[in-house]
N, CA, C and O atoms as CSV, one atom per row, in Angstrom:
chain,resi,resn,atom,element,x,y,z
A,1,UNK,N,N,139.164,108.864,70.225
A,1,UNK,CA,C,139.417,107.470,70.533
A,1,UNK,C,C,140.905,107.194,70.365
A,1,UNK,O,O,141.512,107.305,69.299
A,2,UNK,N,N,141.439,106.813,71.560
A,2,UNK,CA,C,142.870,106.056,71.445
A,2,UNK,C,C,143.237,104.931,71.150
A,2,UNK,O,O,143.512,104.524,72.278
A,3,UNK,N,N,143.494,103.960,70.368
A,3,UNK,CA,C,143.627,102.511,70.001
A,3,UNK,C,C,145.357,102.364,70.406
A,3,UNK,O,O,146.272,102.886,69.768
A,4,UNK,N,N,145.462,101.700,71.359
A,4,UNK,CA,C,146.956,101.681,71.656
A,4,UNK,C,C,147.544,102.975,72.003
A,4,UNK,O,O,147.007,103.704,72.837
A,5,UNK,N,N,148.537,103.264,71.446
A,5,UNK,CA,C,149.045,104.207,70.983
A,5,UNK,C,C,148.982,104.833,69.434
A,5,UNK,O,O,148.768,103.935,68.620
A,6,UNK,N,N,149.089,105.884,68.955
A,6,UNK,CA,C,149.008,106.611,67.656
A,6,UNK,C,C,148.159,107.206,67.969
A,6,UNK,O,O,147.590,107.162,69.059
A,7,UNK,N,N,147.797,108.222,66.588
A,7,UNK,CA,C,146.375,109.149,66.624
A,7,UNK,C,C,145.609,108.489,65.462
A,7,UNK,O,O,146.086,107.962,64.457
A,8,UNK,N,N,144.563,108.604,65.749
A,8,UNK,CA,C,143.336,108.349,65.707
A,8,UNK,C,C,142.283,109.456,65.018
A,8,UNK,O,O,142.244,110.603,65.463
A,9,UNK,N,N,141.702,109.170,64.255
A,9,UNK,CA,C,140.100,109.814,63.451
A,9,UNK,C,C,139.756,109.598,63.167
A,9,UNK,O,O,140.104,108.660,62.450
A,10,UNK,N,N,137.876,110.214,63.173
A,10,UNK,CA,C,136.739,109.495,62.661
A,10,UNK,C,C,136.212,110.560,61.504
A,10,UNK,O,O,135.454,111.444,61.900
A,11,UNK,N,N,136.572,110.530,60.083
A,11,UNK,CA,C,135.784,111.473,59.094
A,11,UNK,C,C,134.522,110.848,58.690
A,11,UNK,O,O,134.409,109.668,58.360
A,12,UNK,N,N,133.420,111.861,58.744
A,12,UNK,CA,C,132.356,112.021,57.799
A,12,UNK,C,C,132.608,111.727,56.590
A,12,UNK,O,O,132.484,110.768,55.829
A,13,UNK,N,N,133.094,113.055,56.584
A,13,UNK,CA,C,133.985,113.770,54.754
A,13,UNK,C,C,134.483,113.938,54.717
A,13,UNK,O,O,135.075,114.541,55.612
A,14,UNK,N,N,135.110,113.527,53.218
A,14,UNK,CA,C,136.322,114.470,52.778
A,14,UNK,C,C,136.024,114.950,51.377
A,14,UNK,O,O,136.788,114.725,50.439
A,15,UNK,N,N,135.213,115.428,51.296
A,15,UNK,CA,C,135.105,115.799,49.967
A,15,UNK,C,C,134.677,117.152,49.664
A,15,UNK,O,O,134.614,117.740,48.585
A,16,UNK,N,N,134.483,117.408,50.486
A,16,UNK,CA,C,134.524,119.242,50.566
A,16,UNK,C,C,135.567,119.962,50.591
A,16,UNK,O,O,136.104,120.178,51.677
A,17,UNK,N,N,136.111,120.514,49.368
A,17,UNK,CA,C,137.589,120.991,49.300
A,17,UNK,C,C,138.210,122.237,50.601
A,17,UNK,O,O,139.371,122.380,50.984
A,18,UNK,N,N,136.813,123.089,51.100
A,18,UNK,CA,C,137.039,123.437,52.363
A,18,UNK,C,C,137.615,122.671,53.844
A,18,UNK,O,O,138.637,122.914,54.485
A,19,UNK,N,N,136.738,121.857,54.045
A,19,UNK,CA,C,136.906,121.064,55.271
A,19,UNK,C,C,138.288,120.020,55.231
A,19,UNK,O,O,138.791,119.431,56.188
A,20,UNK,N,N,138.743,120.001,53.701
A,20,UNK,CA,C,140.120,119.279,53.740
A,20,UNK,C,C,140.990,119.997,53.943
A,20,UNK,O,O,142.127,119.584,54.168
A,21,UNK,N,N,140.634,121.400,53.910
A,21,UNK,CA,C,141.915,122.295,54.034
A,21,UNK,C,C,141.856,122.140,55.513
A,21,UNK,O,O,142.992,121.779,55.819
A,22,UNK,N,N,141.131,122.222,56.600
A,22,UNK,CA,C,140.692,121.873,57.786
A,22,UNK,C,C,141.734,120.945,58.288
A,22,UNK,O,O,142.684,121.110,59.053
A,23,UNK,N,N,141.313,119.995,57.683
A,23,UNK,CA,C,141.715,118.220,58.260
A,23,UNK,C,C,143.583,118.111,57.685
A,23,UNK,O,O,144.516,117.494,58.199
A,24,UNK,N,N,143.540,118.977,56.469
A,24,UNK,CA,C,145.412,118.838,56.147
A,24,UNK,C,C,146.088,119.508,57.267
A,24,UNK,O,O,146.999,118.978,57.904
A,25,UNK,N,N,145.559,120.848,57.527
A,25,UNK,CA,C,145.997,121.910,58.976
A,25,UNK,C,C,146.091,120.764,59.927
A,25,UNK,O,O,147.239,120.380,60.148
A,26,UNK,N,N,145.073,120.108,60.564
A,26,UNK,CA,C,145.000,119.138,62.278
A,26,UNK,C,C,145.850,118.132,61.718
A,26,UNK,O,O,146.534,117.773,62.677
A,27,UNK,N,N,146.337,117.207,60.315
A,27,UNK,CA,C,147.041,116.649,59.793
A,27,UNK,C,C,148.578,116.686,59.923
A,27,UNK,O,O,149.355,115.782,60.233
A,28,UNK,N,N,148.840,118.175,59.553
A,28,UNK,CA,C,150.191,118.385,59.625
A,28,UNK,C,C,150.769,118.943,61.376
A,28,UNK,O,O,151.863,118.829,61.931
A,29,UNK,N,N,149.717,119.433,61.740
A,29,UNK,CA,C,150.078,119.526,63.085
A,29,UNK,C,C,150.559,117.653,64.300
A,29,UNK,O,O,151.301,117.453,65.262
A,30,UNK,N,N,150.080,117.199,63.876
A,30,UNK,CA,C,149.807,115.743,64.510
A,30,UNK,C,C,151.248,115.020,63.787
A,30,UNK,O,O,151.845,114.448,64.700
A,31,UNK,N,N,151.956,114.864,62.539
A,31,UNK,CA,C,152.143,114.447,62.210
A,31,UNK,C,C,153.663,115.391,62.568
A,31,UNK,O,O,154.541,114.711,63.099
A,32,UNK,N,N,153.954,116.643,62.352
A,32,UNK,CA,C,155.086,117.179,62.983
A,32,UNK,C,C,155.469,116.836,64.535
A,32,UNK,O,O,156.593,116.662,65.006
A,33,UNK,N,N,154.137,116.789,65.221
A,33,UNK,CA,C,154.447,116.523,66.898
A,33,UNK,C,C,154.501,115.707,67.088
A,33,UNK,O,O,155.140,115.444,68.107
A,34,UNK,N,N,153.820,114.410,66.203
A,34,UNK,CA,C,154.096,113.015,66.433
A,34,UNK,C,C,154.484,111.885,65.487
A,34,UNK,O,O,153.668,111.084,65.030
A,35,UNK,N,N,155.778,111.877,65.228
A,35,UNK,CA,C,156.559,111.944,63.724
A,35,UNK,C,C,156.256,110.636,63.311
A,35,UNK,O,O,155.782,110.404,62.199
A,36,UNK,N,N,156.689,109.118,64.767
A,36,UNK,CA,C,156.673,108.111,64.673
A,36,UNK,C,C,155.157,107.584,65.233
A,36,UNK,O,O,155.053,106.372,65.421
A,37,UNK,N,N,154.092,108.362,65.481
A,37,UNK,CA,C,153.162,107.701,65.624
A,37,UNK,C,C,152.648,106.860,64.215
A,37,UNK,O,O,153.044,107.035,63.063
A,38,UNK,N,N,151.588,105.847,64.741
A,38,UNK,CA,C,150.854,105.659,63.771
A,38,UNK,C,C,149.381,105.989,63.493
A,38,UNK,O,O,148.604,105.943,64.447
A,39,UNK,N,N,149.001,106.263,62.475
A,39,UNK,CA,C,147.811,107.386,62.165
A,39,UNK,C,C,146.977,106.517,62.023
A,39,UNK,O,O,147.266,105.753,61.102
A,40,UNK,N,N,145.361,106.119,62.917
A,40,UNK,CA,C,144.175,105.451,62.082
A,40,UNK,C,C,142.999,106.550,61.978
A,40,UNK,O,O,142.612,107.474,62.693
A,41,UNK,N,N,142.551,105.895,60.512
A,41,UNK,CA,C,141.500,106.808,60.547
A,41,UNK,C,C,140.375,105.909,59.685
A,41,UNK,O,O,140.457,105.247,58.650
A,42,UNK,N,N,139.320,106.199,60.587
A,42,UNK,CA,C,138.039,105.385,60.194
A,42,UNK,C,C,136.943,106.430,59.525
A,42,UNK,O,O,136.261,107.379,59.911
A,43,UNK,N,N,137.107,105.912,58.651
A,43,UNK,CA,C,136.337,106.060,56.987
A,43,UNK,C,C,135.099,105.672,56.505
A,43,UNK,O,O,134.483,105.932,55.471
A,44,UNK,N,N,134.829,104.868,57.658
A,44,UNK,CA,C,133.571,104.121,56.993
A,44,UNK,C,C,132.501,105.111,56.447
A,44,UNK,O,O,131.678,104.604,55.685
A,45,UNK,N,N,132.387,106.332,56.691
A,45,UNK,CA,C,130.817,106.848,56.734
A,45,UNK,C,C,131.469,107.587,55.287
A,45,UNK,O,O,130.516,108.073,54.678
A,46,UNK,N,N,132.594,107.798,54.641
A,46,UNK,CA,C,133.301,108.461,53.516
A,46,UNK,C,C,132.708,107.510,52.582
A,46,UNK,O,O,132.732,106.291,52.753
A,47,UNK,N,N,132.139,108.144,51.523
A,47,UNK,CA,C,131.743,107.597,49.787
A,47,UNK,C,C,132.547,108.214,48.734
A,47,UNK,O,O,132.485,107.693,47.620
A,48,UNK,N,N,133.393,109.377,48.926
A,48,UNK,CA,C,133.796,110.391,47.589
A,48,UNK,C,C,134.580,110.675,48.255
A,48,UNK,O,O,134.500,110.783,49.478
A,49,UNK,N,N,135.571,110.867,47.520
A,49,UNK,CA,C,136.845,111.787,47.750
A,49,UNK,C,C,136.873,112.416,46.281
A,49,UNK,O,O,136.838,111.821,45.204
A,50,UNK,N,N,136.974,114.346,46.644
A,50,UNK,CA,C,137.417,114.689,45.800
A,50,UNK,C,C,139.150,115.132,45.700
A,50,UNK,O,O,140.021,114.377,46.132
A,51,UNK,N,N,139.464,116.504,45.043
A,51,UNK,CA,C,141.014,116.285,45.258
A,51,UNK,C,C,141.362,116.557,46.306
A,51,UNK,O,O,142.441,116.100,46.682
A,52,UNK,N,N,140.556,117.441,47.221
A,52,UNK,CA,C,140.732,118.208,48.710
A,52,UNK,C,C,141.096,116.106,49.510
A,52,UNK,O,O,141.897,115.835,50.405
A,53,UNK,N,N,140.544,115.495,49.052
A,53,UNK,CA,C,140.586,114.423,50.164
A,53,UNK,C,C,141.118,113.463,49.470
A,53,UNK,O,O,140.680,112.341,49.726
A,54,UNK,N,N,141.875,113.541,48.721
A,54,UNK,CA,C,142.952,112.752,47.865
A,54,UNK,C,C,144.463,113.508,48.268
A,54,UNK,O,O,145.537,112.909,48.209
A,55,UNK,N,N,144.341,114.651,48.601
A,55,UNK,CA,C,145.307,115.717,49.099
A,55,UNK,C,C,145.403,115.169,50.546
A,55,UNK,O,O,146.586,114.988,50.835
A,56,UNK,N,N,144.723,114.908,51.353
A,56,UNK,CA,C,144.577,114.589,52.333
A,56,UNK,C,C,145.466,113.272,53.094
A,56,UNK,O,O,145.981,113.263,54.212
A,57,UNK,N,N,145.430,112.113,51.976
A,57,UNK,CA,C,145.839,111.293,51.977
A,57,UNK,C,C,147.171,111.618,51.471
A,57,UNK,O,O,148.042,111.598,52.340
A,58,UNK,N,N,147.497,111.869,50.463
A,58,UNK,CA,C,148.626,112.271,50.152
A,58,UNK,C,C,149.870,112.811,51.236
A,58,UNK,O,O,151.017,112.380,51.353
A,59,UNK,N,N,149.365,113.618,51.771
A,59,UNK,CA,C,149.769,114.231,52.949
A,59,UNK,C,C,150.170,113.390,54.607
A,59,UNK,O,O,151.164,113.375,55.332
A,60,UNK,N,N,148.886,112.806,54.657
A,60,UNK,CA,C,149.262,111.406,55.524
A,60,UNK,C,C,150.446,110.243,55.394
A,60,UNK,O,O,151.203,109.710,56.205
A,61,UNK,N,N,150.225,110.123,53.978
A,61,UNK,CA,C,151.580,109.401,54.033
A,61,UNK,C,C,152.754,109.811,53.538
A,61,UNK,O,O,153.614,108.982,53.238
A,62,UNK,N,N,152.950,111.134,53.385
A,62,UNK,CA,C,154.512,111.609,52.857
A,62,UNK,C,C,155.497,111.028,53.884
A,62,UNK,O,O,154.969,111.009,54.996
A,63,UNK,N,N,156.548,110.626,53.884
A,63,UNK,CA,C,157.589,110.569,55.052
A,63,UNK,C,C,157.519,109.207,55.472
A,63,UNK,O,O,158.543,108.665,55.890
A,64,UNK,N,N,156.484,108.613,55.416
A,64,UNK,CA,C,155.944,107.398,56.260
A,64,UNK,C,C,156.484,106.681,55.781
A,64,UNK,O,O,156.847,106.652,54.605
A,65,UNK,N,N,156.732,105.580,57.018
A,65,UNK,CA,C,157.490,103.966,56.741
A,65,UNK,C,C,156.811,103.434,57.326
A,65,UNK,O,O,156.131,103.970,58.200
A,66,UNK,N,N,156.757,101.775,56.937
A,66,UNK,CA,C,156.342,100.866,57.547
A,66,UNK,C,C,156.056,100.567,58.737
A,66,UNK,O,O,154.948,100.058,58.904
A,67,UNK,N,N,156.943,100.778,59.951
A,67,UNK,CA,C,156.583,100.786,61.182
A,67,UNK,C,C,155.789,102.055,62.043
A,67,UNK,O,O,155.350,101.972,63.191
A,68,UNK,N,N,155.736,103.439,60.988
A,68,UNK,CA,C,154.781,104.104,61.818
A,68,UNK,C,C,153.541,104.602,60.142
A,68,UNK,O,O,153.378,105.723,59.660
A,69,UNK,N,N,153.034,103.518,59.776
A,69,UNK,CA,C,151.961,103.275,58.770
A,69,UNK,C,C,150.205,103.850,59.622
A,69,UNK,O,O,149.717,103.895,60.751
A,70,UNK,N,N,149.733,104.257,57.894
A,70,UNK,CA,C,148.844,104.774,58.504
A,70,UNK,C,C,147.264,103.571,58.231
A,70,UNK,O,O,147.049,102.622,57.477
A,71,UNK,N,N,146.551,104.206,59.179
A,71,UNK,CA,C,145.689,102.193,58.443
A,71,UNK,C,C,144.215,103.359,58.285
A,71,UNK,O,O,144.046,104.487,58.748
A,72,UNK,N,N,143.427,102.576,57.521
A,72,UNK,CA,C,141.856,103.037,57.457
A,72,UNK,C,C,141.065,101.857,58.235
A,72,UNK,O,O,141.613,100.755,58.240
A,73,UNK,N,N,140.276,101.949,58.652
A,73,UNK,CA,C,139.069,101.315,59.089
A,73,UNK,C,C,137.898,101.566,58.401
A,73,UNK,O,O,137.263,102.618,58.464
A,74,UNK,N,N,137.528,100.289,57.537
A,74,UNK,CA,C,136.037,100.003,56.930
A,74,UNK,C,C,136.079,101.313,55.857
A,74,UNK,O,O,135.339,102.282,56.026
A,75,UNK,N,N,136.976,101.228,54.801
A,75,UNK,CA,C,136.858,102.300,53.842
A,75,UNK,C,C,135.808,101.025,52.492
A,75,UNK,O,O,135.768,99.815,52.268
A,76,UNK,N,N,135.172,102.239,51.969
A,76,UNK,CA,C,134.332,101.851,51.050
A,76,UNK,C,C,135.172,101.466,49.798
A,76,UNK,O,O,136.209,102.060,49.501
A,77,UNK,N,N,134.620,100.359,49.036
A,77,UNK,CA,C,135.063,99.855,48.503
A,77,UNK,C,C,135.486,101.284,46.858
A,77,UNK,O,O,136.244,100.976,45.938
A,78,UNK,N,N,134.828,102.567,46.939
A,78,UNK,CA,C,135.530,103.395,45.723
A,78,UNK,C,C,136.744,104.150,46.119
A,78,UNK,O,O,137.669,104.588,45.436
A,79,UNK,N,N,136.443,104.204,47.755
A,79,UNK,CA,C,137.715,104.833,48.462
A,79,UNK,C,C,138.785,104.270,47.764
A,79,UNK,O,O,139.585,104.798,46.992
A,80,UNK,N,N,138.639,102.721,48.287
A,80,UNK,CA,C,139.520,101.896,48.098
A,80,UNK,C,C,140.146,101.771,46.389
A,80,UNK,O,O,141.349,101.794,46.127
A,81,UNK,N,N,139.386,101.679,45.674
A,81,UNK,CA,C,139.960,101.923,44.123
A,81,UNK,C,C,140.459,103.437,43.755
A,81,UNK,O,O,141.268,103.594,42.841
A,82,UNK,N,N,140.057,104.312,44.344
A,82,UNK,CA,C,140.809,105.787,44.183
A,82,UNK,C,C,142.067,105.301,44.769
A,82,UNK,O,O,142.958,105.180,43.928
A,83,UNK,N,N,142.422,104.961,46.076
A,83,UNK,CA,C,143.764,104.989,46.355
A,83,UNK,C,C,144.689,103.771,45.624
A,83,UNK,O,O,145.920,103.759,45.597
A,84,UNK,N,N,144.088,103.088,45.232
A,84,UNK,CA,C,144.800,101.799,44.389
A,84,UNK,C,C,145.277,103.277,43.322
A,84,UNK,O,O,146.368,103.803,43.542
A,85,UNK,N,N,144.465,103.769,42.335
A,85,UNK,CA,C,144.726,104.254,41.124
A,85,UNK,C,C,145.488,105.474,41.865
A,85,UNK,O,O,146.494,105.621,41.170
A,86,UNK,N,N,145.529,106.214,42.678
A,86,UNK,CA,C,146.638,106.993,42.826
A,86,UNK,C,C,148.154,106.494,43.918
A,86,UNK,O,O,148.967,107.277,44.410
A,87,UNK,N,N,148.141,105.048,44.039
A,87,UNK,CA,C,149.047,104.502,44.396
A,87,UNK,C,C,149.175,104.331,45.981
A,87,UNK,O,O,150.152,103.802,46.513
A,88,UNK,N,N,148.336,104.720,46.508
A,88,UNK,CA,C,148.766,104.591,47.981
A,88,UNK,C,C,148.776,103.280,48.645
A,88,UNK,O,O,149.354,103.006,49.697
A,89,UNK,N,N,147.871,102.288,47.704
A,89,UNK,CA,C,147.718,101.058,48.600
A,89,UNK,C,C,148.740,100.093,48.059
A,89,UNK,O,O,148.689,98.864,48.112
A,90,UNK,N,N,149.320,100.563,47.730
A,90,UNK,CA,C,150.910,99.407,47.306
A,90,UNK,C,C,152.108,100.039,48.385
A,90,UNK,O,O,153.060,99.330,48.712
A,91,UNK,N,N,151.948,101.506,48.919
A,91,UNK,CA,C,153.082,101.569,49.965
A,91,UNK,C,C,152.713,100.736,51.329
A,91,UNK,O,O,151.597,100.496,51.789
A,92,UNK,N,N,154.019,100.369,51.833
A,92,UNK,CA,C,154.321,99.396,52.318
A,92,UNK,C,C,153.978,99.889,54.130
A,92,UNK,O,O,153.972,99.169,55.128
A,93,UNK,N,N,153.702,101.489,53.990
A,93,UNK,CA,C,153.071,102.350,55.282
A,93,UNK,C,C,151.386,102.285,54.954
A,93,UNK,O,O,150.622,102.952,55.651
A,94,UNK,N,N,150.965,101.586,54.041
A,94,UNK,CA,C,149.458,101.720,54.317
A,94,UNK,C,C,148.755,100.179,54.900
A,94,UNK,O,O,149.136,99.033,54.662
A,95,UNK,N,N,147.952,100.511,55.485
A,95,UNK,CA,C,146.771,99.392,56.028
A,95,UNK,C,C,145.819,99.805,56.160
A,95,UNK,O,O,145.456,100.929,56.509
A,96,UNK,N,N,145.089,98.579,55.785
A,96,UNK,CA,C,143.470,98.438,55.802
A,96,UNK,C,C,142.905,97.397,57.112
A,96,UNK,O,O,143.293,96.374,57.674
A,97,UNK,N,N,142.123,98.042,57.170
A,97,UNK,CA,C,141.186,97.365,58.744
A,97,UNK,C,C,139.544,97.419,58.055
A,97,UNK,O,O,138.903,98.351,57.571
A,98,UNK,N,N,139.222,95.964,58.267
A,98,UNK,CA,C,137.157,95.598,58.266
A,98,UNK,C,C,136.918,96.541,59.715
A,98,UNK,O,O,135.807,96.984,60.007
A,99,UNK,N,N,137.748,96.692,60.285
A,99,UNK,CA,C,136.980,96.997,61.756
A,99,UNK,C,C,138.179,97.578,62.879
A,99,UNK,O,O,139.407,97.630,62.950
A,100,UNK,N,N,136.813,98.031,63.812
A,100,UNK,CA,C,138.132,98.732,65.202
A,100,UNK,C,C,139.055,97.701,65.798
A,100,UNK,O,O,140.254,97.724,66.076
A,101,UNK,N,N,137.983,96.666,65.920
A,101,UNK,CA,C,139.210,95.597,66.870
A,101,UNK,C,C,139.911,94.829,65.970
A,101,UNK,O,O,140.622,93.919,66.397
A,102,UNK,N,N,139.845,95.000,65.062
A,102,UNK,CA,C,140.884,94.215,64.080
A,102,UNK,C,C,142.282,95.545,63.996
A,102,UNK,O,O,143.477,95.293,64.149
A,103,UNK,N,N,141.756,96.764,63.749
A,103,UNK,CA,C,142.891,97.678,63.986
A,103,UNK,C,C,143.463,97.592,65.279
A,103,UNK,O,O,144.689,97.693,65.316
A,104,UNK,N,N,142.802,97.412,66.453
A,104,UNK,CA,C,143.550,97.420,67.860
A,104,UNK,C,C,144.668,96.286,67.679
A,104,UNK,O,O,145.803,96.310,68.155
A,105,UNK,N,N,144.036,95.191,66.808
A,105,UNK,CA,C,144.665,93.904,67.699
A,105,UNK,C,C,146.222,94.267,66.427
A,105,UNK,O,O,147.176,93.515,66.230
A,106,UNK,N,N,146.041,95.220,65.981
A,106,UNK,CA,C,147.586,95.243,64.601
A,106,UNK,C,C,147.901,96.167,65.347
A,106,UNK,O,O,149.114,95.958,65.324
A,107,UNK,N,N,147.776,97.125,66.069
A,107,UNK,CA,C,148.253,97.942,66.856
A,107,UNK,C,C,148.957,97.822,67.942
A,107,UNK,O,O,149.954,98.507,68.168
A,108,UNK,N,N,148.260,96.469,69.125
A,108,UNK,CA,C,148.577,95.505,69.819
A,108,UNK,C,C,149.892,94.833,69.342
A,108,UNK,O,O,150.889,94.710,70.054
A,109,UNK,N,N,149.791,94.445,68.154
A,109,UNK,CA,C,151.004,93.659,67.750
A,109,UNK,C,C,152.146,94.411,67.750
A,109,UNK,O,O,153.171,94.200,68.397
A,110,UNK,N,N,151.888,95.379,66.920
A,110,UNK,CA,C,153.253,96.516,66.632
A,110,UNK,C,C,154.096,96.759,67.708
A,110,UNK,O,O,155.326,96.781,67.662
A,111,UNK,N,N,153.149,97.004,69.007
A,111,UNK,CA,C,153.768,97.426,70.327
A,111,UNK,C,C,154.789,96.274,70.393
A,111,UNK,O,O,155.980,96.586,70.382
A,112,UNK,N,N,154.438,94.958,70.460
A,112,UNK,CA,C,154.928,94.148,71.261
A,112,UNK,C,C,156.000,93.619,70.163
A,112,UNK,O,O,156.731,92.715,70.569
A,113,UNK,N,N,156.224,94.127,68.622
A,113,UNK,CA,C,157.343,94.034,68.141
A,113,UNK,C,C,158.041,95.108,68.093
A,113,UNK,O,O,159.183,95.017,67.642
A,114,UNK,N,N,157.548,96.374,68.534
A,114,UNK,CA,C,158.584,97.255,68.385
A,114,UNK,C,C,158.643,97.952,69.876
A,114,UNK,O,O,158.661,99.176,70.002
A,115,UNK,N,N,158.670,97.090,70.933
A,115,UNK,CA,C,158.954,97.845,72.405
A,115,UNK,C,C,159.566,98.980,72.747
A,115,UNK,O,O,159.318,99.620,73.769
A,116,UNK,N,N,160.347,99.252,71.940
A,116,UNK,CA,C,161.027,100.670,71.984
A,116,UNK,C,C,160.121,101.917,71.845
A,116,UNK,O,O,160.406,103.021,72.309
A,117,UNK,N,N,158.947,101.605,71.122
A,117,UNK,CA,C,158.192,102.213,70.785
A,117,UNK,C,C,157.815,103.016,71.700
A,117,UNK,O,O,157.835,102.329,72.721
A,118,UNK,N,N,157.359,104.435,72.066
A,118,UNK,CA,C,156.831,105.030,72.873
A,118,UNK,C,C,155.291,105.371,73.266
A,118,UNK,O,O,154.812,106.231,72.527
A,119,UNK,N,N,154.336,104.840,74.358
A,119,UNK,CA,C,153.004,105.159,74.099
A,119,UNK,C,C,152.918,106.628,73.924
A,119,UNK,O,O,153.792,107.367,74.377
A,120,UNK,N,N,151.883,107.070,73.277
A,120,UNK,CA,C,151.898,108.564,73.155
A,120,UNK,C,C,150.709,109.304,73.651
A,120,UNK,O,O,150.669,110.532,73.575
């Protein structure tokens, strides 16, 4: 799924320290080729993160600034207190989305403040 421009994912899991090694690999590939995109990834069906998917996140936002921020869609509310307690939801590159079209329509916006922007 494309929402605007950026990349886009839908995880199950992340809590299988295997399959995060998986998702850091397609992670760092996406994120070298597409430096200034912005990353969504919808979470909803995620309950646990262990460190494999705390690593995960970690990784998502190294480098990141504000204008190419990465957002979740419909993360569960322990998701959401793991990343409070390991700090991610105070950088100023993270967002949260209830939903897809609430992420489109911040995605929507971005374009039309940052025109320079390139679709990708």
């Amino acid at each position: 799924m494309n929402l605007a421009y950026g990349s886009s994912a839908t995880f199950d899991s992340l809590h299988d320290h295997g399959s995060a090694e998986e998702i850091i690999q397609v992670v760092d590939t996406v994120v070298e080729e597409h430096p200034s995109d912005i990353l969504l990834l919808n979470v909803e069906k995620v309950t646990f993160l262990d460190s494999g998917g705390v690593n995960v996140f970690l990784r998502l936002m190294r480098g990141r600034r504000s204008e190419n921020w990465v957002g979740l869609v419909n993360p569960s509310p322990n998701i959401m207190r793991l990343l409070d307690i390991i700090g991610i939801t105070s950088q100023e590159s993270f967002r949260v989305f209830a939903d897809k079209q609430t992420a489109r329509r911040a995605i929507e916006t971005h374009r039309e403040n940052h025109p320079d922007t390139e679709e990708q």
